[in-house]
N, C-alpha and C positions, 0 to 999 in steps of 0.2 A: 218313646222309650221312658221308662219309671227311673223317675229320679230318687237315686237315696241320701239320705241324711246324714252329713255328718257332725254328727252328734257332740257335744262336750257334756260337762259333768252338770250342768244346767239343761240342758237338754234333752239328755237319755229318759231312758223309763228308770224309773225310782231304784232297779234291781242294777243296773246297771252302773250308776253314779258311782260306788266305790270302784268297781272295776276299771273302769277312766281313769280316776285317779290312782291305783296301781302303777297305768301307762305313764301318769306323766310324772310317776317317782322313776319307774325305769328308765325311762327316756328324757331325762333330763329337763323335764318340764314338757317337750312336744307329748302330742297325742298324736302316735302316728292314724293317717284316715284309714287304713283299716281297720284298728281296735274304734275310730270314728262310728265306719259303715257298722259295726260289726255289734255294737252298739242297741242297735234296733234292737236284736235279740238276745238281751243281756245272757242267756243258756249259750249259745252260740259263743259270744265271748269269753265267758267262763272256760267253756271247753276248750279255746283256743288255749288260752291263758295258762290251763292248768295243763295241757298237754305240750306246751311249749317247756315248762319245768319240768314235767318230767322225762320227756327226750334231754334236758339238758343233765339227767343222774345216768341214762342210758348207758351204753360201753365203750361210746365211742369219744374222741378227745376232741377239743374244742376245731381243731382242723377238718376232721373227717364228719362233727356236726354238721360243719359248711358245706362239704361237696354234698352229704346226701341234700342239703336243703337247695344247692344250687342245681344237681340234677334232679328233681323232682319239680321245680319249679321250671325246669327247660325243658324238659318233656310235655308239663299242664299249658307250655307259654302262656305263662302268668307274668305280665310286661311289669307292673307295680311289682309282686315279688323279688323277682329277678334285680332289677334297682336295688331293692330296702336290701334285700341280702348281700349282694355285691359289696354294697357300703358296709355290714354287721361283718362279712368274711375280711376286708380290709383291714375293719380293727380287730380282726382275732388273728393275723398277721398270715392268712394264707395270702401264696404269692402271687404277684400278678399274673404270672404266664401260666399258674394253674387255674384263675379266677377267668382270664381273656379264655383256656380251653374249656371251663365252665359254660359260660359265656356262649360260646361256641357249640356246644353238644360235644368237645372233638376229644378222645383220649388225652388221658393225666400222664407226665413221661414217670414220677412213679408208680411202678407196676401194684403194688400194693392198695397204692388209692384208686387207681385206673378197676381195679377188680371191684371198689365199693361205688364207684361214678356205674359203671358199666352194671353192675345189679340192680340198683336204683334202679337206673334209668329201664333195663330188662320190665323190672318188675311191676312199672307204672305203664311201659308199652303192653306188657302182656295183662296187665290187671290180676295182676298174681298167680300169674302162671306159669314159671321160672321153667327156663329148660334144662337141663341136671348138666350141663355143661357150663351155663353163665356160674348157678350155684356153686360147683366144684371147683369154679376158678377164684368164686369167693374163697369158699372152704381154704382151699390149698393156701391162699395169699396170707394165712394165717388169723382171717376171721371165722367168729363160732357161730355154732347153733341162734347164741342168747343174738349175733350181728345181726343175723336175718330175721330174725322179730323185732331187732330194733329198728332197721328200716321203714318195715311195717308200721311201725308208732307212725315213723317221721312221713312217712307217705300218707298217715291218717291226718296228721295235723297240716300237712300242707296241702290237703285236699280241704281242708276247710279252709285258707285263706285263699289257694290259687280259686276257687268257685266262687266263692264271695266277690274277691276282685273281677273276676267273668264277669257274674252280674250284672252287680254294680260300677264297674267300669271304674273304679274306683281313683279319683285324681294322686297323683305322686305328689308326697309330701316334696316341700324346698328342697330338705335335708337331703334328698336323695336324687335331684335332679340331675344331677353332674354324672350318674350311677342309670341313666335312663338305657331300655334296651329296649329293642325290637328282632323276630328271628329273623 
């Protein structure tokens, strides 16, 4: 198995050194080991980087960023996502017992959010192939046209870190050890 490297800002290729240090202005100093792995190819992590900002102007509010990023990560079983995220939904105050049905693949008891968990997850099973019944139960739940391309962003961005972790098998930061999951 090919070992990857996680990188720090000494480390990386030359394109990539400021990008690391972005990470470890965000994060508090850590460099979480995906933006590590991710590293390698400093393009790669740009596109994370910049695709992560701008899902965060997207439509949806800092709650329902969570479910789409937590059911798109349960669908990829992406084991590192699922942790880091768990812990990022914690501190954006979604609740437990909507984070544990995350967690779970299992319906949100808000029907609202249950319609955005349940298209995600549609839309990453079907590989964007929605059947006019998942979409219309978005539609109806009172998301728009612009929800259903925002998904799409968040399913692009977290097809780039769920694969990268694939990969590279990527180890779980400390930070998020307490956050570990398995399906």
């Amino acid at each position: 198995m090919t070992q990857f490297v996680l990188h720090t800002p000494d480390t990386a290729p030359e394109a990539a050194r400021p990008l690391l240090e972005n990470s470890q202005r965000l994060y508090g100093g850590m460099i979480p080991n995906l933006h590590a792995v991710m590293a390698e190819s400093p393009a790669l992590l740009e596109a994370y980087q910049q695709l992560n900002e701008i899902f965060a102007r997207a439509s949806f509010d800092t709650i329902e960023q969570n479910i789409v990023w937590l059911a798109v990560n349960y669908q990829n079983e992406c084991t590192y996502c699922m942790a880091a995220h768990t812990a990022v939904a914690r501190f954006a105050g979604v609740g437990e017992a909507d984070i544990k049905a995350l967690r779970e693949g299992r319906p949100l008891a808000d029907k609202k959010h249950e319609s955005l968990r349940a298209f995600t997850a549609h839309m990453v099973e079907s590989r964007g192939w929605p059947d006019k019944g998942t979409l219309q139960r978005l539609l109806d739940a009172g998301y728009t046209q612009q929800s259903v391309l925002d998904v799409i962003l968040a399913i692009g961005m977290k097809t780039l870190s769920n694969y990268t972790n694939h990969v590279a098998h990527t180890p779980l930061d400390d930070a998020f050890l307490e956050c570990a999951w398995q399906k």
